[in-house]
N, CA, C and O atoms as a CHARMM CRD file, in Angstrom:
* protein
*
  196
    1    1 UNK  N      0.83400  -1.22200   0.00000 PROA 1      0.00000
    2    1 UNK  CA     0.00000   0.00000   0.00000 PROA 1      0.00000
    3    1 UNK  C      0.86700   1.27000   0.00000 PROA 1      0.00000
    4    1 UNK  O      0.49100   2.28800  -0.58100 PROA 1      0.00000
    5    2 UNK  N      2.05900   1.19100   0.67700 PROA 2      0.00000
    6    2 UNK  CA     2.61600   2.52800   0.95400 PROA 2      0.00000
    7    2 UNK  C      3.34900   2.62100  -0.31600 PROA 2      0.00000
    8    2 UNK  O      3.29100   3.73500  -0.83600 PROA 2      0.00000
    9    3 UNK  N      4.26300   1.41200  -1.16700 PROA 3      0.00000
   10    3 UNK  CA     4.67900   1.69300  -2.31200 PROA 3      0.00000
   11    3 UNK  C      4.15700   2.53700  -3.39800 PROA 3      0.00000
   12    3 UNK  O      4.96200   3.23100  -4.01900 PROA 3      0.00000
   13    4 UNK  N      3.11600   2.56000  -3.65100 PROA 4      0.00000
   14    4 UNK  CA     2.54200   3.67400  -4.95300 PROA 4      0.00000
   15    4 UNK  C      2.64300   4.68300  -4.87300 PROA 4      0.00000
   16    4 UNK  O      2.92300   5.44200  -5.80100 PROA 4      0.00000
   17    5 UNK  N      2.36500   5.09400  -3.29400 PROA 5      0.00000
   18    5 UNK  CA     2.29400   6.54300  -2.57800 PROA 5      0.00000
   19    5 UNK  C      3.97300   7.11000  -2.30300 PROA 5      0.00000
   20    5 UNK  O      4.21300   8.31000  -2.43100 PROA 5      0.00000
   21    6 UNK  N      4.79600   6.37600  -2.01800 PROA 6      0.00000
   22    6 UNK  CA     6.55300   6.66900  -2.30200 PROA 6      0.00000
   23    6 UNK  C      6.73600   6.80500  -3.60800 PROA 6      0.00000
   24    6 UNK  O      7.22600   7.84600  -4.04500 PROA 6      0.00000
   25    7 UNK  N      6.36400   5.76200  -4.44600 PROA 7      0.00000
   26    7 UNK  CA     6.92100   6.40800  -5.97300 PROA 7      0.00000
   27    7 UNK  C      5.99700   7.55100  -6.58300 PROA 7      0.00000
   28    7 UNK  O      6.16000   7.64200  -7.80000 PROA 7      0.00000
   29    8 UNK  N      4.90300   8.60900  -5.96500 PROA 8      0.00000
   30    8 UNK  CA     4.09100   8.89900  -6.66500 PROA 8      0.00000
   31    8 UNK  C      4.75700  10.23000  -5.78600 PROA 8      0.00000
   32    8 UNK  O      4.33100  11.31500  -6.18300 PROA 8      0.00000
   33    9 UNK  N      5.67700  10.28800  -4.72500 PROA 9      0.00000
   34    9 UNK  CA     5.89700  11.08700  -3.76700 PROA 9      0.00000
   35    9 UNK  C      7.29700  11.76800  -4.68800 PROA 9      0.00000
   36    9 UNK  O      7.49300  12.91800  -5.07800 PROA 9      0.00000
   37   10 UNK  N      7.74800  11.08700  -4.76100 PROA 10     0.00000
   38   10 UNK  CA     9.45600  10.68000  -5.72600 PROA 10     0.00000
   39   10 UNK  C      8.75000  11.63400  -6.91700 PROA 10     0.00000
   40   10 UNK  O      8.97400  12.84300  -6.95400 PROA 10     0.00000
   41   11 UNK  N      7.95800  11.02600  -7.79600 PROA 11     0.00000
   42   11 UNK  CA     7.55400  11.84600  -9.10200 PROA 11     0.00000
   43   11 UNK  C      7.50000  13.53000  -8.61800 PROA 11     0.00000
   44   11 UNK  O      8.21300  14.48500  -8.92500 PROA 11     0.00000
   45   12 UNK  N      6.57900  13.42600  -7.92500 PROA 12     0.00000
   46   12 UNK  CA     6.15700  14.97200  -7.61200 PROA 12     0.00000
   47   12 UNK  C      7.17100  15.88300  -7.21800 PROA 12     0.00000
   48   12 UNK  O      7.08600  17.10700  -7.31700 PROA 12     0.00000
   49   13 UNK  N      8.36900  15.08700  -6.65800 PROA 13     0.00000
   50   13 UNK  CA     9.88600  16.15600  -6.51400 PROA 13     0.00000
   51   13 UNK  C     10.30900  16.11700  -7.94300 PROA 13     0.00000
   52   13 UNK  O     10.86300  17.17800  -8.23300 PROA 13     0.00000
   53   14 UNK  N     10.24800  15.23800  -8.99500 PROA 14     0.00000
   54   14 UNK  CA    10.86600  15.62400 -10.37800 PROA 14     0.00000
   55   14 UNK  C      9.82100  16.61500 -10.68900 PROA 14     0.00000
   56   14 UNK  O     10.18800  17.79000 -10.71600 PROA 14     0.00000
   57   15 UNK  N      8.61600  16.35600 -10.92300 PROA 15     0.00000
   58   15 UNK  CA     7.92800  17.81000 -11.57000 PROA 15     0.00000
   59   15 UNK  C      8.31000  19.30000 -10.43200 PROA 15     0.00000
   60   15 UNK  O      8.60800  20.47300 -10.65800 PROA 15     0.00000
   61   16 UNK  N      8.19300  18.83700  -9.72100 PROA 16     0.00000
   62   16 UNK  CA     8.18300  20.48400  -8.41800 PROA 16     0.00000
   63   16 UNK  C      8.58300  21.56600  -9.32800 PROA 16     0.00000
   64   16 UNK  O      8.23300  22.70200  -9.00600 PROA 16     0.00000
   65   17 UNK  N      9.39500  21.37500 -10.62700 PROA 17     0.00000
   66   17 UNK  CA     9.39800  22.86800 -11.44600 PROA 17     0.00000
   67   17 UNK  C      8.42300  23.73900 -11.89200 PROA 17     0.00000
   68   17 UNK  O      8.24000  24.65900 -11.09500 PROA 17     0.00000
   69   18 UNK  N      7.76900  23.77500 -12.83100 PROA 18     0.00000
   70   18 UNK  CA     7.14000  24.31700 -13.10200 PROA 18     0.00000
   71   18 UNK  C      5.65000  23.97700 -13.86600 PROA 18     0.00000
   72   18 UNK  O      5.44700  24.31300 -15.03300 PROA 18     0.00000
   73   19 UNK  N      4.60300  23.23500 -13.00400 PROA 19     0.00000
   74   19 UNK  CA     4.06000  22.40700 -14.13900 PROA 19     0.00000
   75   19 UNK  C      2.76000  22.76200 -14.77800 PROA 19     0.00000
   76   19 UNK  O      1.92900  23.43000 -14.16200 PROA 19     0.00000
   77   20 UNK  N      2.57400  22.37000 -15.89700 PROA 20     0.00000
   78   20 UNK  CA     1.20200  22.82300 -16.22800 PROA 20     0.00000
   79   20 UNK  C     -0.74400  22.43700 -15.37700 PROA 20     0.00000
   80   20 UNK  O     -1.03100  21.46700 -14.67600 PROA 20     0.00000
   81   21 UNK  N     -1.32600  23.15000 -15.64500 PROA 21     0.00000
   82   21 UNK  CA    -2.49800  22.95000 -14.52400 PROA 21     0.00000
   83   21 UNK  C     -3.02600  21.65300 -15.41300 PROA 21     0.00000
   84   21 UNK  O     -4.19600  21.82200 -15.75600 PROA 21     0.00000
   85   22 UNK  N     -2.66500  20.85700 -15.70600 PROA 22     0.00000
   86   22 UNK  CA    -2.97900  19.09700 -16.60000 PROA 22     0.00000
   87   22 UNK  C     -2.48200  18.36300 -15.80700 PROA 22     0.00000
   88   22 UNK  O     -3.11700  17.69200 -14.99400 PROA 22     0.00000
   89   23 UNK  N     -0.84800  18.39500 -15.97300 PROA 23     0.00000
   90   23 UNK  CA    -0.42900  17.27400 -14.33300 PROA 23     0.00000
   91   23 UNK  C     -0.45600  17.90400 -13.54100 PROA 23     0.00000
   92   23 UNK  O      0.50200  17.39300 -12.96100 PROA 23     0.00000
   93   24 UNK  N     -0.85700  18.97000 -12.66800 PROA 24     0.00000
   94   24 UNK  CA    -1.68000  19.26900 -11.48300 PROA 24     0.00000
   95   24 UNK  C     -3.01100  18.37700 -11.27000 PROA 24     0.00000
   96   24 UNK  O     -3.32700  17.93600 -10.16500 PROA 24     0.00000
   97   25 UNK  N     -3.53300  18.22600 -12.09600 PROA 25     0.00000
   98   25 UNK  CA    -5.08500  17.82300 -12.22700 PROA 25     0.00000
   99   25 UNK  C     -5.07800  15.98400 -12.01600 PROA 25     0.00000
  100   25 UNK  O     -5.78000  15.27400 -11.29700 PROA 25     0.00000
  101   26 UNK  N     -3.88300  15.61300 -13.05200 PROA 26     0.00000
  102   26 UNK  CA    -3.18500  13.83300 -12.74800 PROA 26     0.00000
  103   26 UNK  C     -3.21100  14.19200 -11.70200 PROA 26     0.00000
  104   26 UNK  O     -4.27200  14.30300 -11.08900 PROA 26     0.00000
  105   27 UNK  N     -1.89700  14.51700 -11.12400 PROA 27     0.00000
  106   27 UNK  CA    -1.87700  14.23100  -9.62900 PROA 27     0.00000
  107   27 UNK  C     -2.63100  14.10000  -8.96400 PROA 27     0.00000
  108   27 UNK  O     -2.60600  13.30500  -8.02400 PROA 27     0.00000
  109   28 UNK  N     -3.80200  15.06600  -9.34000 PROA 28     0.00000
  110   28 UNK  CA    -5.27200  15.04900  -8.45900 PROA 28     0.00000
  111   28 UNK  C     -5.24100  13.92100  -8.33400 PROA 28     0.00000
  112   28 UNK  O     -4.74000  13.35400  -7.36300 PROA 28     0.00000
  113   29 UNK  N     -5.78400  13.35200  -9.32100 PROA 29     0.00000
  114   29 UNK  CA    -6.61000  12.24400  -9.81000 PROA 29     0.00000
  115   29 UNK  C     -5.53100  11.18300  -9.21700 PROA 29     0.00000
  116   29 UNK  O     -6.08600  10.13800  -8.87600 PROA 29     0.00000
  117   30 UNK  N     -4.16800  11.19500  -9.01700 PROA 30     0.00000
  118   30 UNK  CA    -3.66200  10.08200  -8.35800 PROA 30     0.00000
  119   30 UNK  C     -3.43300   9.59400  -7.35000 PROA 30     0.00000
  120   30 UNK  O     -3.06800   8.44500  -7.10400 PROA 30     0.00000
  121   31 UNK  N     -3.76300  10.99600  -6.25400 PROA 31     0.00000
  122   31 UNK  CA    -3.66500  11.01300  -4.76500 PROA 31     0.00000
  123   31 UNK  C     -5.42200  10.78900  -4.48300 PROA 31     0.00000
  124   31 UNK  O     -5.95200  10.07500  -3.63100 PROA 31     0.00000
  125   32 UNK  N     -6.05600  11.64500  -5.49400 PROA 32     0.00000
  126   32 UNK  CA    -7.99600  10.58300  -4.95600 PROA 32     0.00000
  127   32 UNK  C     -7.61700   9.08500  -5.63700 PROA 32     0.00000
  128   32 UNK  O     -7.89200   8.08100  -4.97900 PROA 32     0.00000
  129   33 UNK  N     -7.06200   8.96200  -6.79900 PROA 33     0.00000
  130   33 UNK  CA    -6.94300   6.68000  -6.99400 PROA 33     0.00000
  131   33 UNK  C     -6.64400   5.99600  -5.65700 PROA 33     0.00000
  132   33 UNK  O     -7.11100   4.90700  -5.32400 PROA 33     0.00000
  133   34 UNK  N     -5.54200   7.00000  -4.68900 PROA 34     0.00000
  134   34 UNK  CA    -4.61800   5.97000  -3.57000 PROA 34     0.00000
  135   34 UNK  C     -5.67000   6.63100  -2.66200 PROA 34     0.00000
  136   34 UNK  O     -6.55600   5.78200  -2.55600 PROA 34     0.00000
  137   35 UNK  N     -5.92300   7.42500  -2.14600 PROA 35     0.00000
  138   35 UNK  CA    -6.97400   7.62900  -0.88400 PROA 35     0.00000
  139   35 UNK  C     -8.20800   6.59400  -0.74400 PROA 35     0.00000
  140   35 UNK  O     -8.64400   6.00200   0.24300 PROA 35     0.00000
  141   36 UNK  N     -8.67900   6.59800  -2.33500 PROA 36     0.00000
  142   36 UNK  CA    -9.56400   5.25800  -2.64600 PROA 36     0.00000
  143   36 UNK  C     -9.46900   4.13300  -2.54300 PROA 36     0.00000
  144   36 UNK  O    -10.16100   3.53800  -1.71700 PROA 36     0.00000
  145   37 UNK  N     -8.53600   3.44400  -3.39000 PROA 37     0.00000
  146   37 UNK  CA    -8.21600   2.24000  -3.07200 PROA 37     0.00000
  147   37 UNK  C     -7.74000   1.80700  -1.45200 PROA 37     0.00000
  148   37 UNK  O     -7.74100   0.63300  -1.08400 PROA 37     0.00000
  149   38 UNK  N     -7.37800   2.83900  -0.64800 PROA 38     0.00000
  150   38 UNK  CA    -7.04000   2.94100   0.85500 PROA 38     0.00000
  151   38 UNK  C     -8.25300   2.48300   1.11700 PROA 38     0.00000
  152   38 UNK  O     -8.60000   1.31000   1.25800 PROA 38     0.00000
  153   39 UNK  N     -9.17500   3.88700   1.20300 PROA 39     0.00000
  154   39 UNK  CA   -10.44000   3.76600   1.82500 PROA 39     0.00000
  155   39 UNK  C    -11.23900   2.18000   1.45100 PROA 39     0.00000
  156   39 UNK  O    -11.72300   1.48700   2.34600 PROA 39     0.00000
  157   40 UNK  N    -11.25700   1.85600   0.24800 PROA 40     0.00000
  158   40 UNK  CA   -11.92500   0.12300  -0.39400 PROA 40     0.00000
  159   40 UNK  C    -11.17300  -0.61800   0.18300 PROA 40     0.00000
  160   40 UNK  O    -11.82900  -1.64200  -0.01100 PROA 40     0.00000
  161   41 UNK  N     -9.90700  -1.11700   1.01500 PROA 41     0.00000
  162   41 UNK  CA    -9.20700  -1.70000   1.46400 PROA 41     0.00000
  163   41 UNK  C     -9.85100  -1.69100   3.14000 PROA 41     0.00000
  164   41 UNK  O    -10.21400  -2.69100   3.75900 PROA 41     0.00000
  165   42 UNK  N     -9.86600  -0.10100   3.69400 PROA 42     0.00000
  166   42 UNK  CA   -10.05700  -0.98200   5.00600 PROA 42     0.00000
  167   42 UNK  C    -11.33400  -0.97600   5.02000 PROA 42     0.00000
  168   42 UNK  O    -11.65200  -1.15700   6.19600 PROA 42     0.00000
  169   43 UNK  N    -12.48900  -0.84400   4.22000 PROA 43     0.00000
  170   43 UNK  CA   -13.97700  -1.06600   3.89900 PROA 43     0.00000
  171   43 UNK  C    -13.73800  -2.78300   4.02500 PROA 43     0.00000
  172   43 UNK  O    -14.40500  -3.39200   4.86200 PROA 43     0.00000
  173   44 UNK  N    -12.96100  -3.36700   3.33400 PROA 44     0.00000
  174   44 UNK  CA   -12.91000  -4.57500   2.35500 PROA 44     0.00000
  175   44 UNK  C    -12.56900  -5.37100   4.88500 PROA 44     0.00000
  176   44 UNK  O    -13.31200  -5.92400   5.69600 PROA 44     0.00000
  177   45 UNK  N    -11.38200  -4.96800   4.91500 PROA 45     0.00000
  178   45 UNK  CA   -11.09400  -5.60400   5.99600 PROA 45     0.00000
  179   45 UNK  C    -12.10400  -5.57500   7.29400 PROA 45     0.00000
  180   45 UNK  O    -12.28900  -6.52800   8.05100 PROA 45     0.00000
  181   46 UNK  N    -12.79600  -4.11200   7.40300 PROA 46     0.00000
  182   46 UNK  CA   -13.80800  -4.37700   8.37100 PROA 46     0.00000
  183   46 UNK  C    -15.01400  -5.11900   7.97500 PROA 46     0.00000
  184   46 UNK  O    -15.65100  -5.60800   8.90700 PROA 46     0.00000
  185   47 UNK  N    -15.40600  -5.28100   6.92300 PROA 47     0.00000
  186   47 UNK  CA   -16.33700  -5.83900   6.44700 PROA 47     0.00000
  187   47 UNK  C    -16.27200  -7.27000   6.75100 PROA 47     0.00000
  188   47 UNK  O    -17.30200  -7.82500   7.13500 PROA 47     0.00000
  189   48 UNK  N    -14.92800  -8.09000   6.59800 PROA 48     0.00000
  190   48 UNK  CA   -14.87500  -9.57600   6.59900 PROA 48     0.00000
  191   48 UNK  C    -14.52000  -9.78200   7.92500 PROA 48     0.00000
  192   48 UNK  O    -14.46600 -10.97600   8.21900 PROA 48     0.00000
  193   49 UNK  N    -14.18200  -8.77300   9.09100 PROA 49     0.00000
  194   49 UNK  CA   -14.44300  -8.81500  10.56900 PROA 49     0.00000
  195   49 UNK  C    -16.01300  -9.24900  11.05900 PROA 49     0.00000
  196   49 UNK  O    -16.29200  -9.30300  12.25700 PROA 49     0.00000
């Protein structure tokens, strides 16, 4: 789980220059994919408790 979120952490220091409001908007979209799949994960584990 924490792997996607380190390499997605790593990317965001290579862009930190100057980037257009498009991969601003990815990124969005990649930090709500991992908050999600988080959130469906411990949905998934309390559920089979």
């Amino acid at each position: 789980m924490v792997e996607p979120f380190l390499r997605f952490s790593r990317q965001e220091h290579c862009f930190s220059g100057d980037t257009p409001p498009e991969s601003r908007l990815g990124h969005l979209v990649l930090i709500l994919q991992h908050s999600i799949s988080a959130w469906v994960t411990v949905g998934i584990t309390f559920f089979i408790r």
